[in-house]
DOKE-539945 format. One record per residue (C-alpha): residue in three letters; x, y, z. Coordinates in steps of 0.001 Angstrom, whole numbers, plus 500000, padded with zeros to 6 digits. Example, Ala and Ser with C-alpha at 12.3 -4.5 7.8 and 13.67 -1.06 7.14 Angstrom:
2
ala512300495500507800 ser513670498940507140 
***
This chain:
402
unk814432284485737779 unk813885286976735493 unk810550289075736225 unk810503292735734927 unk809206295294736688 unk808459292436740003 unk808406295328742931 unk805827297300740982 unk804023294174739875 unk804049292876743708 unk803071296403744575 unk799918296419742456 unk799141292618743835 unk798662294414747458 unk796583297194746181 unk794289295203744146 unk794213292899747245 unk793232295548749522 unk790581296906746984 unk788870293734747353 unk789512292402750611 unk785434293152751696 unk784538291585748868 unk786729288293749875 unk785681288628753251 unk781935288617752546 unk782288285709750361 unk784339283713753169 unk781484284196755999 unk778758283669753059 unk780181280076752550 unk780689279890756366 unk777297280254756877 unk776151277340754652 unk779149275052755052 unk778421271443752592 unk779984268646752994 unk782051266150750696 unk780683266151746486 unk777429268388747926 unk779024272030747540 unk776476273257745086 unk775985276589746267 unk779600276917747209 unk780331275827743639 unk777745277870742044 unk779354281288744231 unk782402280462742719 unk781190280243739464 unk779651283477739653 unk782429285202740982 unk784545284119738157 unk782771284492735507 unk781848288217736725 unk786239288555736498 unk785805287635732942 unk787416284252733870 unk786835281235731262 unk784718278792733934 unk783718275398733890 unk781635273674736383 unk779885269936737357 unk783676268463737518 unk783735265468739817 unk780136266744740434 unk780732269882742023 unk784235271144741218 unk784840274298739228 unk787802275502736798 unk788354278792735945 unk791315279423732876 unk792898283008732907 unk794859283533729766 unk797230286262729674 unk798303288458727142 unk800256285633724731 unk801535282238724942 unk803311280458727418 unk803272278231730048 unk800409277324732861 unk799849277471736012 unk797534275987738557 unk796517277179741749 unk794189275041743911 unk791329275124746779 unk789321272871748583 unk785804273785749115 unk784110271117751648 unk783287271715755351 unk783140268623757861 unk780161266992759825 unk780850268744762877 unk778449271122765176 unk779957274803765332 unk780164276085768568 unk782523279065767865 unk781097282493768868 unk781265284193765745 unk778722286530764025 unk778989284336760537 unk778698280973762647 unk777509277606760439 unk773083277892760160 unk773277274484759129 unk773163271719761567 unk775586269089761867 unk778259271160759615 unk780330273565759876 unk784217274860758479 unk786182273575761044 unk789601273225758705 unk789627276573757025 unk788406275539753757 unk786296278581753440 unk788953280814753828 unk790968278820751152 unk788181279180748468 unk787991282848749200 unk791590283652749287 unk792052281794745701 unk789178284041744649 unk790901286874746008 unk793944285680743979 unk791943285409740513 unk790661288948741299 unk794504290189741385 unk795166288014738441 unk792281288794736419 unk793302293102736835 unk797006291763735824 unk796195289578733090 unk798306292199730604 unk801198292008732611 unk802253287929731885 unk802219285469729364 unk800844282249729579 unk797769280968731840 unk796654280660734982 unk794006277806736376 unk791901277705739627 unk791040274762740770 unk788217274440743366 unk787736270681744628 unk785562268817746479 unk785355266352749216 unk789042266817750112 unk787878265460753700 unk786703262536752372 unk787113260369749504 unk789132263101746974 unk788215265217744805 unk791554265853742948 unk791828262636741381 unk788356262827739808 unk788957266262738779 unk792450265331737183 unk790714262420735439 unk788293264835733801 unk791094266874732320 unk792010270013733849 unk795861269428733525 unk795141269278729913 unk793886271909727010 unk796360274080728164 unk798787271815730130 unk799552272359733464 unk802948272792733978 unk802905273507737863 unk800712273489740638 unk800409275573744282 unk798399275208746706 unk797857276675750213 unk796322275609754044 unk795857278008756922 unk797540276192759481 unk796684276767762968 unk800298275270764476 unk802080278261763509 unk801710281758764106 unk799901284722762150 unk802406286135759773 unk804557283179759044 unk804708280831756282 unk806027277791755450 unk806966275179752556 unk809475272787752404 unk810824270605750062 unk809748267029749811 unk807162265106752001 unk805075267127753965 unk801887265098755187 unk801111261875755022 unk798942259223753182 unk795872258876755528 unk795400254910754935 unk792360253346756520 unk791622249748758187 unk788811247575758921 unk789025245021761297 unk786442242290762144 unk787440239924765322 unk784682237242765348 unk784475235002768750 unk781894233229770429 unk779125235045772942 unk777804233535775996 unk776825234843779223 unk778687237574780537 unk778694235767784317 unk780159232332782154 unk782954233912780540 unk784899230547780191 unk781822229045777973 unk782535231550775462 unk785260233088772964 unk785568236778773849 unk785933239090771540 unk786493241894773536 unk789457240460775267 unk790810239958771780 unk790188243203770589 unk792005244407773823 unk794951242351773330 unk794945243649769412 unk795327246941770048 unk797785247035772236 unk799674244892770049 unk798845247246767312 unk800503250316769456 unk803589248516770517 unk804060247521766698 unk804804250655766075 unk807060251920768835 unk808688248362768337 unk809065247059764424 unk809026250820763105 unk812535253439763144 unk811433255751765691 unk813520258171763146 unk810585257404760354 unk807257258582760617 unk804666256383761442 unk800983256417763472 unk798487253513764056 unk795168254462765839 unk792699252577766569 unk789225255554766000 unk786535253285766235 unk785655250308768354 unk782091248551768343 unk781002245238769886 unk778049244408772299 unk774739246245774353 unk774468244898777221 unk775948245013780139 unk775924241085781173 unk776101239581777227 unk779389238795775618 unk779331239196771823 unk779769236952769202 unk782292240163767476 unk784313243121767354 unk784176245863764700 unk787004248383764872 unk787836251271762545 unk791745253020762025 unk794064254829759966 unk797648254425759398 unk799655257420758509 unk803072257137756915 unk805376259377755266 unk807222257159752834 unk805935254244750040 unk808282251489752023 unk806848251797755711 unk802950252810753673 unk803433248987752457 unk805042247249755284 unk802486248153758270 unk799352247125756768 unk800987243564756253 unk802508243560759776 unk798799244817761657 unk797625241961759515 unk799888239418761044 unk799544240288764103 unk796031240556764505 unk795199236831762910 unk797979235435764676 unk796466237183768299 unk793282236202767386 unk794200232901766332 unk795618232264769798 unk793187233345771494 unk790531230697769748 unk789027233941767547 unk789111234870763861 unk790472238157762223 unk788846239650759288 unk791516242903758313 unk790950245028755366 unk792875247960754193 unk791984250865752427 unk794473252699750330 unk793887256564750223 unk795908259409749508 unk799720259062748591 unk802143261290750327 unk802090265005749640 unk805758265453748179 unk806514269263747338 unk809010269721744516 unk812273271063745745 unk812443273838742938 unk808822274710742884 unk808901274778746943 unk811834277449747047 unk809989279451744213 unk806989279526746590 unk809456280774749343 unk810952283642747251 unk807120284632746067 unk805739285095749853 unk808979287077750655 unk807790289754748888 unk804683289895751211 unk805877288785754430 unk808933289965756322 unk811764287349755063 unk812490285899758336 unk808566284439759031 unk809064282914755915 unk811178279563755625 unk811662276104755240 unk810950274552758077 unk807738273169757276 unk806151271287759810 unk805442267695758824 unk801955266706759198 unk800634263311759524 unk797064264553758591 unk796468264062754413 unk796306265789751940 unk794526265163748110 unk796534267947746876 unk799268264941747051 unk797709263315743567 unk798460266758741611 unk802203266269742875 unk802098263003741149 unk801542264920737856 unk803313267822737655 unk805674269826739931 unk803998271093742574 unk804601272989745913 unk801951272984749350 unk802345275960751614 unk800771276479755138 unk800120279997756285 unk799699280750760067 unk796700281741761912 unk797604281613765808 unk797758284669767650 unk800164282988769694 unk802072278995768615 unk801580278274773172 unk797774278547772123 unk797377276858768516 unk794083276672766514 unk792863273021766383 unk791446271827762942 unk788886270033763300 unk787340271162766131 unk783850272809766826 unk785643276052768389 unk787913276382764992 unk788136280470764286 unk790367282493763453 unk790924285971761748 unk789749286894758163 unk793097289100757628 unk795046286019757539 unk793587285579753886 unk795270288788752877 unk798650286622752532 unk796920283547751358 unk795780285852748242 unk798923287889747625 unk800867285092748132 unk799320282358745294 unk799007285521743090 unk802588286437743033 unk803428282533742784 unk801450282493739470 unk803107285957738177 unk806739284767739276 unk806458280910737747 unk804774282487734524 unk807312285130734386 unk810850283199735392 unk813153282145732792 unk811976278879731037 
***
């Protein structure tokens, strides 16, 4: 890697950083405040907007409905780079004692995604002050609906790998299994493809006091499940990757009425294409066969979402050697923890070579921060590396020798 003048350029990134910090910090507790959920980020969207554009950063909004692009171009030509953030908050009731807590019922940031849209603004302020100092471009991508459906598909579909072309992409989560301070990104696959099922088991109801009149569905369902767990302990490597749950389970209202059905709700999570093809087919099998057996019929659908998020091997040690120069070299490394939650940022991989860091927020690993959770919190300083740290990616991929 070739980067001229790097410890002054790395040097500025931290004082440009620290110039802004308030700045970041006030816009991470503003979207806080008014957390939206999946393809409904307007005002999130429209804060970003205004933020870039006010950096002198080329911006384009309404992708995928709500996601924006800002395009940095540097002082000549060369190559481009794409840094990415997910804006959406999840349907869950804050309960976190913090001054910036969620005013909106039902909703709050309870995965960090906040803090990820202000640190990559906090990047394209660093950026934007540097823009003399590389050739080629830079791209910030702010998504929706990561939590749901996907926004980085529709946003790829619209074009913003193309006009310039994308020739990398980074991303970053602020992951609350590993402490403050350290960072980590590995190469290859790092979380999983978050599959969904339906299942349907249809019986006959009858009298809860006359259970041999009828065709329980409940009993099925029990027997299903279990089934479903052993399957994987039993038919899957224990060395591969693999979870079945069973989320959702509905059938029945009273307390002396069998029903005529059972609707249950699940995800598989895998971590390669072979075993992300076999278990649907197997949890299919089993569950007509079971129900089958049991005088019952099995209705199972399955719902295809994310792929695998597979970090580039080159593009995941020049991530490495970027953060080193803003963390001490031993909390960075690549031991990255895999994940069987998912992650959209898996379709940009699919594109171009690409490279998904998580930066730690515990204060201590015995007492992680759960995602997900209503009590979710943790420190604003932790954005401080998430900013440095996709800035000097950008400089250092722009800069290296081609």
């Amino acid at each position: 890697m070739n980067l001229k003048g790097g410890v002054y350029l790395s040097k500025r990134i931290s004082e440009i950083l620290e110039k802004n910090y308030d700045e970041i910090v006030s816009i991470r507790h503003s979207i806080h405040m008014e957390p939206e959920i999946a393809f409904e980020e307007v005002k999130t969207s429209a804060l970003v907007a205004e933020t870039l554009r006010k950096l002198g950063i080329e911006t384009r909004t309404g992708i995928a409905k709500t996601g924006v692009l800002g395009v940095l171009h540097g002082r000549g030509p060369g190559r481009t780079v794409l840094l990415r953030a997910d804006m959406d908050a999840l349907p869950v009731d804050e309960m976190a004692d913090v001054p910036y807590r969620s005013k909106v019922k039902g909703k709050m940031h309870a995965c960090g995604h906040d803090a990820h849209t202000a640190g990559l603004l906090g990047a394209a302020m660093i950026l934007s002050e540097l823009r003399d100092s590389f050739d080629g471009c830079v791209k910030f991508m702010f998504q929706p609906a990561e939590e749901e459906d996907g926004g980085a598909m529709p946003m790829i579909e619209e074009g913003i790998l193309e006009s310039p072309k994308v020739d990398a992409a980074f991303g970053c989560h602020l992951w609350g299994l590993m402490k403050e301070g350290k960072v980590a990104v590995s190469g290859g696959p790092i979380m999983a493809s978050p599959d969904v099922f339906d299942l349907v088991i249809k019986g006959k109801g009858g009298h809860g006091a006359q259970p041999h009149l009828t065709i329980d569905p409940i009993a099925v369902s029990a027997a299903v499940i279990s089934a479903f767990h052993n399957m994987v302990g039993r038919r899957v490597d224990p060395l591969v990757p693999a979870v079945v749950s069973v989320c959702s389970i509905n059938g029945g209202e009273a307390h002396n009425v069998i029903p005529d059905k059972v609707v249950m709700k699940g995800t598989i999570r895998t971590l390669d294409e072979e075993t992300r093809k076999r278990i649907p087919r197997e949890l299919e099998k089993l569950a007509t066969g079971i129900a089958e057996s049991m005088g019952a019929t099995a209705s199972f659908t399955y719902g295809k979402r994310f792929p695998v998020l597979i970090n580039d091997h080159d593009m995941a040690h020049l991530a490495r050697e970027s953060f080193k120069k803003h963390a001490d070299n031993e909390n960075v490394s690549d031991n990255q923890i895999q994940s069987m939650g998912g992650e959209d940022f898996a379709y940009l991989g699919q594109h171009v070579p690409s490279a998904y860091a998580f930066i730690g927020i515990a204060k201590d690993e015995a007492d992680p921060v759960l995602h997900h959770n209503p009590y979710f919190s943790f420190d604003d300083s932790n954005m401080k590396l998430l900013s440095k740290g996709l800035a000097q990616i950008a400089l250092d991929f722009l800069s290296e020798d081609k």
